[in-house]
Each structure stands twice: as C-alpha cells, then as structure tokens.
SELUM-82119 format. One record per residue (C-alpha): x, y, z; residue in one letter. Coordinates in steps of 0.25 Angstrom, whole numbers, padded with zeros to 4 digits, always signed. Example, Ala and Ser with C-alpha at 12.3 -4.5 7.8 and 13.67 -1.06 7.14 Angstrom:
BEGIN
+0049-0018+0031a/+0055-0004+0029s/
% end
This chain:
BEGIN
-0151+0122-0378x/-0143+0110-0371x/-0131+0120-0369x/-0141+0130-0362x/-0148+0122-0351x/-0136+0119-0346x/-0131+0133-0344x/-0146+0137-0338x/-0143+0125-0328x/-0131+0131-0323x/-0135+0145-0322x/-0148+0139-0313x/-0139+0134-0305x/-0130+0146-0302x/-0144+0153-0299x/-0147+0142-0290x/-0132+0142-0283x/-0134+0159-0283x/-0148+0157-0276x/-0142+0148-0266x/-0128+0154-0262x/-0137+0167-0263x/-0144+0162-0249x/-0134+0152-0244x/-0122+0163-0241x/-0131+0174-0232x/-0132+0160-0223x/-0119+0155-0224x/-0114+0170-0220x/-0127+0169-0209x/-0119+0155-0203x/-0107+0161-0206x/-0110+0175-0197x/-0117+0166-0186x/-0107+0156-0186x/-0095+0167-0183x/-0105+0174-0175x/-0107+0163-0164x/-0091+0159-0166x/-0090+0173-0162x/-0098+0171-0151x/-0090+0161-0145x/-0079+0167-0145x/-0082+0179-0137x/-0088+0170-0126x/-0077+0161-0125x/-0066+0174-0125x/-0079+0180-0113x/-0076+0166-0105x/-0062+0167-0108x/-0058+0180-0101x/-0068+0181-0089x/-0065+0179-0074x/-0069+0165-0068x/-0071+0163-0054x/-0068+0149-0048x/-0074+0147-0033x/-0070+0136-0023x/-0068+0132-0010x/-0053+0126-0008x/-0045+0120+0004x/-0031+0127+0005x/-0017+0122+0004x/-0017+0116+0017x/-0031+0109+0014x/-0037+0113+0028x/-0044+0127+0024x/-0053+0129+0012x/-0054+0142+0005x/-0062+0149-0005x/-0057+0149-0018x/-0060+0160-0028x/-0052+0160-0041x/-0055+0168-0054x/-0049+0159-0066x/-0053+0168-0077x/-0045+0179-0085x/-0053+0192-0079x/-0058+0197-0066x/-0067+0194-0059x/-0077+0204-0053x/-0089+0204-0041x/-0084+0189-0037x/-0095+0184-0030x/-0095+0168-0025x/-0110+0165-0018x/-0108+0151-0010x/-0121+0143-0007x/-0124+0138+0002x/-0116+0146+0012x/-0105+0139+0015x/-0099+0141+0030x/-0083+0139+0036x/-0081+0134+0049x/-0068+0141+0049x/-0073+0155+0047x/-0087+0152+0056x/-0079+0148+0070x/-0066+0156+0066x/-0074+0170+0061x/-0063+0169+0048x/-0070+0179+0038x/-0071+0172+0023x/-0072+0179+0012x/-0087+0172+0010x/-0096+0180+0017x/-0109+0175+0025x/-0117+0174+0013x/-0108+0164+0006x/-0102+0174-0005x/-0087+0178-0008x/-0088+0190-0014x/-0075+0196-0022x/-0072+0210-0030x/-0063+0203-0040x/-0054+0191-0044x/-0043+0192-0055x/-0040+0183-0064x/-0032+0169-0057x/-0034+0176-0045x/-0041+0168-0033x/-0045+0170-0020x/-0044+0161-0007x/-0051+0163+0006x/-0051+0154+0018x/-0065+0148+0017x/-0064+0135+0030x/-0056+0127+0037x/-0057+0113+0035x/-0055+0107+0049x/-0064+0117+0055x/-0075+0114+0043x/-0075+0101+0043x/-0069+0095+0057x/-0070+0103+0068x/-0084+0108+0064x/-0097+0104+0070x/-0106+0108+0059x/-0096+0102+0046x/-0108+0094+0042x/-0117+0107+0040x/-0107+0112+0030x/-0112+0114+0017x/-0105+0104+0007x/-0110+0110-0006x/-0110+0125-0009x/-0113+0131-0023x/-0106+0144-0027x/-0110+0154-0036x/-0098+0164-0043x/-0103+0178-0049x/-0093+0188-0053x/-0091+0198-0064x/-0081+0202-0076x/-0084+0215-0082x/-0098+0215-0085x/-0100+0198-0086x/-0105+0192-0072x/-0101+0176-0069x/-0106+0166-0061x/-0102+0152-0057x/-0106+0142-0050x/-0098+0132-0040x/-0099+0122-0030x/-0090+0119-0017x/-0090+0105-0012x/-0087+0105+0002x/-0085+0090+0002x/-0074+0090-0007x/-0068+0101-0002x/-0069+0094+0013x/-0061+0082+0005x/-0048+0094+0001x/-0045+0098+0015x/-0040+0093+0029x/-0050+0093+0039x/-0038+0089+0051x/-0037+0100+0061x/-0022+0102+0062x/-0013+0112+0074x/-0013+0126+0065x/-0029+0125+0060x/-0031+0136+0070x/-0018+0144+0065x/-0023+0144+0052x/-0039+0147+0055x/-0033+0161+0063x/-0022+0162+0050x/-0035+0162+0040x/-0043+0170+0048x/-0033+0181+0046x/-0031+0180+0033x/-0045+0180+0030x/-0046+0193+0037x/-0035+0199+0028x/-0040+0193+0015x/-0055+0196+0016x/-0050+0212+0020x/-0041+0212+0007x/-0053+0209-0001x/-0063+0218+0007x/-0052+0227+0004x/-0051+0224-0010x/-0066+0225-0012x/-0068+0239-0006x/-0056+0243-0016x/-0062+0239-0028x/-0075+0244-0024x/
% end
C-alpha cells in the first residue's frame, strides 16, 4: 500500500500537467500567430513608407539672396503623381503684380504639377525681395503666415501634408537693397518664366 500511493501521486499529477498543457499550447500558438501577425504588420507598413514619394514644399531665396522662389522637391524613392500644392491664405508677389511675370501659382493660390521623380525638384521664381519688401507701398499688407496643404498620388495611395511658410524668417534670408542690375534681372526672370511655365504646359498636355 505505501509503495502504491505514491505511484497514484505521480500519475495524478501527469493528469493534471496533461490537463493543463492540453489548454495552455492552443494559447501560447494563439500569442504566438498574433504576435507574428502584428510583427507582420509592421513590417509591410514600414517597407509602404519606405518606398513612396515624398513632397517637400517651401519658399527659398536664391543664390544671390535677392529673389525668392518656390521650391518643390520629392525626397522619396517613387513618383509622385496629380502634385497639387493649395497655399492659404493667398499669397501675392509684388514682382509678378507690377511686372505681369506669370508664376507658376495660379490666381487661386494652387501649384498644380503632373509629376515629380524621384530627387527631382522644381524652382520657379515666386518675388523679388527689394520690390516686396522696399519699394512697395502695401509691404505691411502682406501676409506673414501662410498654411499649405500637399496632396498627390502613387499608384492607388493618395497623400497629404501640411506645411507652413514664414514670411518673416524668410524676409530675415535675403537682401532687400536695390542694386544697378534689379531691373535686368526682373526682364531676364520674366523670360524664363515664360519658357519654363510653356515646358510644363507642354509637358502636361503630353502626358494627358
């Protein structure tokens, strides 16, 4: 009899270790699946923001700190499609308003571009600094905060970002002194602008 009990012990408790591990591994496989599931997840997003297009949006003063320029840049790995920049409130350049210098911002305060590639950026002439903030009668009119929203498209995903410009920083980057070529450069940027807004019109209509 004491050599029995003992033996009935042990099998009780294999029976009870049995019972246990019989529930315990369908939950540990459960943790297990979610656990690999969600790592799963994870992954895939971060390979998604990892190879899409990015759209950067600011306005810049040039190499010579006297004009400022929009800047559009896409700093992803893929294209970039249906590029739409909204800019509130509407901003205004001086330069373009006395000078009749088309930008490529319409009257609505939108940028509208087919396509950006990866790396690849786009610089239009936006104002001139001397006429915007010196020899302008309305310079304390201008808006000094603008927000900016950034929608464009990759395959079936659509974006959007959102931005600020500063005007007042900006104001602080360039040099506001008039010097003896401002008009040579205003006639120079004119023309350009008239050649680069009919490459992209150009461009536009060809991929339509």
């Amino acid at each position: 009899m004491d050599i029995i009990a003992p033996i009935c012990i042990n099998f009780r408790l294999l029976f009870d270790y049995i019972e246990w591990t019989g529930w315990m591994n369908p939950l540990i496989s459960l943790i297990s699946i979610i656990i690999a599931s969600w790592t799963a997840l994870l992954t895939r997003k971060a390979l998604v923001e990892n190879n899409r297009p990015m759209i950067i949006f600011s306005i810049e003063p040039g190499e010579n700190i006297k004009a400022l320029y929009f800047v559009i840049s896409n700093t992803g790995n893929r294209t970039a499609d249906n590029v739409k920049i909204t800019i509130s409130p509407l901003i205004t350049s001086i330069t373009a308003k006395q000078n009749n210098i088309p930008l490529i911002m319409n009257e609505n305060g939108i940028i509208n571009l087919s396509g950006l590639y990866p790396t690849q950026t786009v610089k239009s002439f936006f104002d001139h600094a001397f006429l915007r903030y010196e020899n302008n009668d309305e310079r304390d009119k201008l808006i000094e905060i603008a927000d900016v929203e950034i929608s464009y498209q990759y395959g079936k995903r659509s974006y959007k970002e959102k931005a600020h410009i500063d005007f007042s920083y900006i104001k602080k980057l360039t040099d506001i002194k008039k010097d003896t070529k401002t008009e040579d450069n205003l006639k120079k940027i004119a023309d350009s602008l008239v050649e680069i807004n009919k490459t992209l019109k150009d461009n536009h209509e060809n991929k339509i």
